[in-house]
C-alpha positions as CSV (number, residue, x, y, z in Angstrom):
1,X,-8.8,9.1,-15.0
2,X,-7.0,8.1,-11.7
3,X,-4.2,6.2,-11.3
4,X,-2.6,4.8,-7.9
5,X,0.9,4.6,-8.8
6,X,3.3,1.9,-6.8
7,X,7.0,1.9,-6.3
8,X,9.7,1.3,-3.7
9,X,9.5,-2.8,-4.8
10,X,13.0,-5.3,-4.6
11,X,14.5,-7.8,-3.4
12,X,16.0,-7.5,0.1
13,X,18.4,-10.2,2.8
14,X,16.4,-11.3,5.5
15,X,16.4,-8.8,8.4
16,X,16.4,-6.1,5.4
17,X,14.1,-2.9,5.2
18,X,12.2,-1.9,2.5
19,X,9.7,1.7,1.9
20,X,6.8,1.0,-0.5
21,X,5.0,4.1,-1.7
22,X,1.8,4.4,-4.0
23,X,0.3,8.1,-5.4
24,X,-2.7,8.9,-6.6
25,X,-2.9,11.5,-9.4
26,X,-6.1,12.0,-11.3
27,X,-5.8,15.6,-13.1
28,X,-7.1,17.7,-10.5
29,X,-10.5,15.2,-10.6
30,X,-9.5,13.6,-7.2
31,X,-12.3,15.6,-4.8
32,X,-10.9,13.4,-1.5
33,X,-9.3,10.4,-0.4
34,X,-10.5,8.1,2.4
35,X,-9.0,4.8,3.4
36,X,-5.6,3.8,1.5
37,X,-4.3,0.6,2.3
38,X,-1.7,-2.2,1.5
39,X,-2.4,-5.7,0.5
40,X,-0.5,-8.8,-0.8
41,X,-0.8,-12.0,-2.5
42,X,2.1,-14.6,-2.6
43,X,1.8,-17.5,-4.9
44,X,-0.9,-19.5,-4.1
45,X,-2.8,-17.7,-1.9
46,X,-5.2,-15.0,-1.6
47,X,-4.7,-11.5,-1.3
48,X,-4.8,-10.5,2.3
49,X,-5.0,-6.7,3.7
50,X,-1.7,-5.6,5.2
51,X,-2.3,-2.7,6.5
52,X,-4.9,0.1,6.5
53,X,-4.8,4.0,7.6
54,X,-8.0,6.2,7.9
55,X,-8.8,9.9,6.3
56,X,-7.6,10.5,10.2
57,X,-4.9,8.9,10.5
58,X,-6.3,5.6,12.7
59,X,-4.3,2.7,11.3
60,X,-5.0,-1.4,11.7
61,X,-2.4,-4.3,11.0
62,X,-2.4,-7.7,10.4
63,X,-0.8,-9.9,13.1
64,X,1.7,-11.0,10.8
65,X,3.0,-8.0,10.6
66,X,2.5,-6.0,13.2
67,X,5.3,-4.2,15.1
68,X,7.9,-4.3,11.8
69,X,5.3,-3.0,9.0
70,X,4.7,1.4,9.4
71,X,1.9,2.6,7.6
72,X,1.8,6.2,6.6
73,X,0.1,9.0,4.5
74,X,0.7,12.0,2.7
75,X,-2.7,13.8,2.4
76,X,-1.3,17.0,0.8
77,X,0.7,14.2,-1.7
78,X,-2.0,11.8,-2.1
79,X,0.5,9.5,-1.3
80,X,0.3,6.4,1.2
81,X,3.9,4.6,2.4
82,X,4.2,1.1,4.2
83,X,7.8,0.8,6.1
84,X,8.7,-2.5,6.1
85,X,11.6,-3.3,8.1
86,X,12.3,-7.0,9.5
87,X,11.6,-8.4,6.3
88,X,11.1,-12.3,6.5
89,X,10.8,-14.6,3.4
90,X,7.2,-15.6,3.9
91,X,6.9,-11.7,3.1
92,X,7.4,-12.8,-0.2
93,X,4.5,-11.1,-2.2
94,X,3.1,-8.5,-4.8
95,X,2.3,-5.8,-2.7
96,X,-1.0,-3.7,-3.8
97,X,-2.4,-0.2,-2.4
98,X,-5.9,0.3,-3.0
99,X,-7.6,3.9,-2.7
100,X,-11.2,4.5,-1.4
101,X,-11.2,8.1,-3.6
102,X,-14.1,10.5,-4.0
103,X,-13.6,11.3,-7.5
104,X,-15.7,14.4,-9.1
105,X,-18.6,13.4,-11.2
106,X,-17.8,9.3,-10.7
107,X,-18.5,9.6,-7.0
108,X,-16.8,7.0,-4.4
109,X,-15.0,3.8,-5.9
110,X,-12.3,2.2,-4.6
111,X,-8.8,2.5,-7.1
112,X,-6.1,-0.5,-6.8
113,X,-2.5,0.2,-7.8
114,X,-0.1,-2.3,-10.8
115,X,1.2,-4.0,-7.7
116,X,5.5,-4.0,-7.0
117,X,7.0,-7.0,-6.3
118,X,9.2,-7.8,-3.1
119,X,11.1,-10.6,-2.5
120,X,13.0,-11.8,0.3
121,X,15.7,-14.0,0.1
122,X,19.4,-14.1,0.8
């Protein structure tokens, strides 16, 4: 069974900096991971993608965010990170990770993390 595991969540000042990390661990059934990616949903509103990083290492962002969010991956770790730094309130969300994972005998599905809340606010 795979699992994307979140953490790195909090509450932070305005200005503040914040690492979120998510792992995939399946039991040595993981066969290969493509896109990982971060999302969030605030109250209210829909989930909306953050940002995204290819098997490669190409990486898209959403305006909102771009130039204070880093998105990063670990291949070797199965482990995607999303620096936040600059944190504003209206960052305010649950931030998610999904996986698109190649997963022996179950094929390609896409895996979402718990979610790990972060809060901004001083």
């Amino acid at each position: 069974q795979v699992q994307l595991v979140e953490s790195g969540g909090g509450l932070v000042h305005p200005g503040g900096s914040l690492r979120l990390s998510c792992a995939a661990s399946g039991r040595g059934s993981i066969f290969s991971i493509y896109g990982m990616g971060w999302y969030r949903q605030a109250p209210g509103k829909q989930r909306e993608l953050v940002a995204a990083i290819t098997e490669g290492g190409n990486t898209n962002y959403a305006d909102s965010v771009q130039g204070r969010f880093t998105i990063s991956r670990d291949n070797y770790k199965n482990t995607v990170y999303l620096q936040m730094n600059s944190l504003a309130p209206e960052d305010t969300a649950v931030y998610y990770c999904k996986s698109t994972i190649n997963v022996l005998s179950r094929g390609v599905n896409d895996y979402w993390g718990q979610g790990t809340q972060v809060t901004v606010s001083s």
